[in-house]
C-alpha positions, -999 to 999 in steps of 0.1 A, spaced: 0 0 0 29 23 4 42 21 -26 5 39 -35 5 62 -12 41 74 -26 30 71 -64 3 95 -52 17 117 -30 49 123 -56 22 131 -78 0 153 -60 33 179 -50 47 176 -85 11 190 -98 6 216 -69 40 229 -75 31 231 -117 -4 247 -106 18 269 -81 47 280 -102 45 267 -137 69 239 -134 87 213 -112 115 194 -109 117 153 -106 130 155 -71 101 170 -59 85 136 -69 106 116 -44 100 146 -18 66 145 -22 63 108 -22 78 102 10 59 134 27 29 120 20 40 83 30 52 103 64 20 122 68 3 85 69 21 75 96 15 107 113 -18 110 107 -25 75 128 -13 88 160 -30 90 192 -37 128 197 -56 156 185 -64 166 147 -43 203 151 -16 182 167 -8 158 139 -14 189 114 15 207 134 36 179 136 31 171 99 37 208 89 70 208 111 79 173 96 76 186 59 92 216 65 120 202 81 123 178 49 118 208 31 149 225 46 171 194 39 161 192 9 165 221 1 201 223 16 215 192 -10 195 198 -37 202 241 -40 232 244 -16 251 214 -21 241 200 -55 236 236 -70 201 225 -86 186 256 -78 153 243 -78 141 272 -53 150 298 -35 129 321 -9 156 343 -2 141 373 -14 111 361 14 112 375 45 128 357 75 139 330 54 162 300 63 190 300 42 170 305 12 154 271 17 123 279 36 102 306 48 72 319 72 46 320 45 55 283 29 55 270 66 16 286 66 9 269 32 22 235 47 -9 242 76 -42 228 51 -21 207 31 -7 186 58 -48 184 72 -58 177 39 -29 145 31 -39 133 64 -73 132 58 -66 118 23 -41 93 41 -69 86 66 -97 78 38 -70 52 24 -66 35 50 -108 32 53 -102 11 20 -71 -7 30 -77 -39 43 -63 -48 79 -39 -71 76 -19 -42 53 -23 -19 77 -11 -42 107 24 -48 80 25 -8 72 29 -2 112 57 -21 119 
């Protein structure tokens, strides 16, 4: 099943980024596959809704910023850069971004939470471990 969730989660940030900005960039792909692959595991945790939103958004950010730091900074891709933003990061990410992150980290766990509706228990028993 997680090899679903990453087909689909690679594919959903590759198209908000072209709706976004006009274009992408195949790492985003693998970024956006494994965020949303993370935000299922997230999402199954034992607290509030806003808590696992928060802790997605930090989560993704912070995979963001790595990212961000081999791809632009250490691989010279220059894929983005939010250093004209204020209180950026290095370039790599940004107040307003972090905001963006907020409804679609609620909305990839909700997504992630109506898959596993339709997965059948014995997968999800094998996807916790």
């Amino acid at each position: 099943m997680y090899i679903l969730r990453f087909l689909l989660g690679g594919s959903l940030y590759c198209l908000i980024e072209i709706l976004w900005r006009g274009h992408t960039h195949s790492s985003m792909f693998l970024l956006g596959g494994g965020c949303f692959c993370l935000l299922a595991h997230i999402g199954r945790l034992p607290c509030s809704f806003a808590r696992r939103v928060l802790l997605a958004t930090g989560a993704v950010t912070a995979a963001e910023f790595l990212s961000g730091l081999l791809l632009n900074r250490v691989l010279k891709l220059g894929i983005w850069d939010y250093s004209g933003q204020p209180l950026n990061l290095l370039g790599q990410i940004c107040p307003l971004f972090i905001l963006l992150w907020v409804p679609l980290c609620a909305a990839g766990i909700l997504l992630n939470g109506l898959l596993d509706r339709f997965t059948p228990p014995s997968a999800r028993r094998r996807a916790a471990l």
